[in-house]
Steps between C-alpha positions, in 0.01 A plus 500: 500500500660855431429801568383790271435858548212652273617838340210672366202417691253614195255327321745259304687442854189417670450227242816398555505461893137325403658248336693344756463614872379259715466211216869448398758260642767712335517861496301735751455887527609607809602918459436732202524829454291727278455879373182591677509311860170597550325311231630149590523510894187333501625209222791460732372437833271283291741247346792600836750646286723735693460877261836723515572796445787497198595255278862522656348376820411136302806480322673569899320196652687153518152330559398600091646217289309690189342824336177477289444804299198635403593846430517789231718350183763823527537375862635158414829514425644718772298291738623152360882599516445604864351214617773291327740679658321446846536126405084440395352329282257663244189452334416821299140521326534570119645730310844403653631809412418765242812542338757226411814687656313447817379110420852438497643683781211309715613172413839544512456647887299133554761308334766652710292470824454158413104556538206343331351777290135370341217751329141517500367309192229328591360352228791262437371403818124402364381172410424590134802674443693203619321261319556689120831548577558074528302485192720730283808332636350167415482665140097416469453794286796435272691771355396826715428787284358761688386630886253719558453655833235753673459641864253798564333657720312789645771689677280875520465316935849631528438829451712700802698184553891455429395345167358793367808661369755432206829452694319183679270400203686548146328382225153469677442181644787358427647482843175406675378312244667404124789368716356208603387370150881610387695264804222230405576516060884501616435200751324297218718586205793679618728822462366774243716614268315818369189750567333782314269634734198792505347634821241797540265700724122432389237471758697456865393758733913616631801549311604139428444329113234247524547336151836312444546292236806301369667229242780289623723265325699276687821299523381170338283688224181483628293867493262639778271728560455689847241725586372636855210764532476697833171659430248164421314212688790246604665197255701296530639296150813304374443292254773283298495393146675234287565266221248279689279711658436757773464546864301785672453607878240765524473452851659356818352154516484361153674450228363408139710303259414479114721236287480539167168297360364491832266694686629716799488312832502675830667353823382671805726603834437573873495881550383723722382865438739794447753598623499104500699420784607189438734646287656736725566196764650296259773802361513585936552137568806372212599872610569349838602179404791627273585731836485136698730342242242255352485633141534797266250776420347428174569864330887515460739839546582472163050507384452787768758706326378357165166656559596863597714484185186449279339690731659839479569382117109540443466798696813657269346397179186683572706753595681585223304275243780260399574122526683443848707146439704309811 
């Protein structure tokens, strides 16, 4: 069982703690520490984890085996090289960092601490997710042509909150939301190799885009498409085609699976509602294992810095309106 301290005792945080406390063998909350005190005193007493007043006051205590953070996405790479410095382990919520300068400096702090570093992708973690990736590694759908991914959402609730600016949310939803489907196309059919990207202001009620769109092209030839919305009702959509077929998730507990001749045929998962839980216990709990020594985390240094490097390449080529290539 180890120890964690919750930093960022938001909404996503919450979820977090949620998760586990009081229902895992392996990894409990037992301080945190948060911007506005006064907003989770009351989740604290509830679920006995011990609120502080500075982050520096976590990373000080001998009894903290680990740092969970749920915090701002400009916050996480000054926070991740201090607490591998102080000799913690990290698990950072996604983006890792928002710039790949700082993806690297944050790993190579872990490295040299000799701490396990692990990030916030939780649908790797989901049963559907899993279950396409065996198939495509299995080579069911033959020659894979093309990846096609989607995650929207109605992000006009943040309004006033830390997401409601460009510095934390470039290119629209990418960082709260297009970021996911990206780590989950690169964790079915690996590195991209090139973007052209577009991203604009339509209908969202602040000063963030809300319509990002973008083509990818990756290392073993396959192309992709990648869009997130931050102004619409919520989807979520990857679907995989090839020489023998396709594969779609347009949800969280199925998948459908079309071979070529055949009519599509749907396999069904356990899931529970969002922010489906089960999914943040089982990224908490190999989290904790891997801290334990029994296993790896299942995202590698080398796919967390791999992401912010397509990442920032998308939010570039909007920029500027030129093919970014890595």
């Amino acid at each position: 069982m180890i120890n964690a301290a919750i930093v960022g005792i938001g909404r996503w945080g919450q979820y977090l703690v949620n998760s586990v406390q009081g229902q895992s063998e392996h990894i409990k909350f037992t301080a945190g520490v948060t911007r506005t005190k006064s907003n989770a005193v009351n989740f604290c007493i509830k679920n006995s984890i011990d609120l502080r007043e500075s982050f520096d006051d976590l990373l000080t205590d001998p009894k903290i085996d680990a740092v969970i953070l749920a915090t701002p996405h400009t916050q996480h790479e000054d926070q991740i090289v201090a607490a591998a410095k102080a000799g913690k382990h990290i698990f950072t919520e996604k983006p890792f960092t928002l710039d790949i300068a700082g993806a690297k400096r944050s790993v190579k702090a872990c490295h040299e601490a000799n701490v396990v570093l692990a990030l916030g992708h939780n649908r790797r973690f989901m049963k559907n997710t899993e279950a396409l990736k065996q198939l495509l590694d299995r080579g069911d759908l033959g020659t894979l042509l093309h990846i096609d991914g989607n995650q929207s959402s109605d992000l006009n609730v943040a309004a006033g909150a830390w997401r409601d600016s460009r510095e934390e949310s470039p290119a629209g939803g990418m960082t709260s939301l297009g970021v996911h489907a990206l780590d989950c196309m690169i964790h079915l059919v690996g590195k991209v190799e090139a973007i052209d990207a577009y991203s604009e202001r339509r209908a969202i009620n602040f000063d963030i885009d809300d319509t990002t769109a973008a083509l990818l092209r990756f290392k073993n030839g396959m192309t992709g498409t990648l869009v997130t919305l931050a102004a619409t009702a919520r989807i979520w959509h990857i679907r995989v085609a090839g020489s023998k077929g396709w594969a779609e998730m347009k949800d969280h507990k199925s998948l459908t699976v079309c071979k070529s001749d055949q009519t599509p045929e749907t396999f069904l998962f356990e899931d529970t509602p969002y922010p489906h839980l089960e999914s943040l216990t089982g990224e908490l709990e190999e989290f904790a294992a891997a801290v334990s020594g029994f296993g790896i985390f299942r995202i590698s240094t080398e796919e967390m810095v791999h992401n912010v490097e397509v990442l920032c390449g998308l939010i570039n080529s909007a920029k500027v309106g030129k093919r970014m290539f890595f």
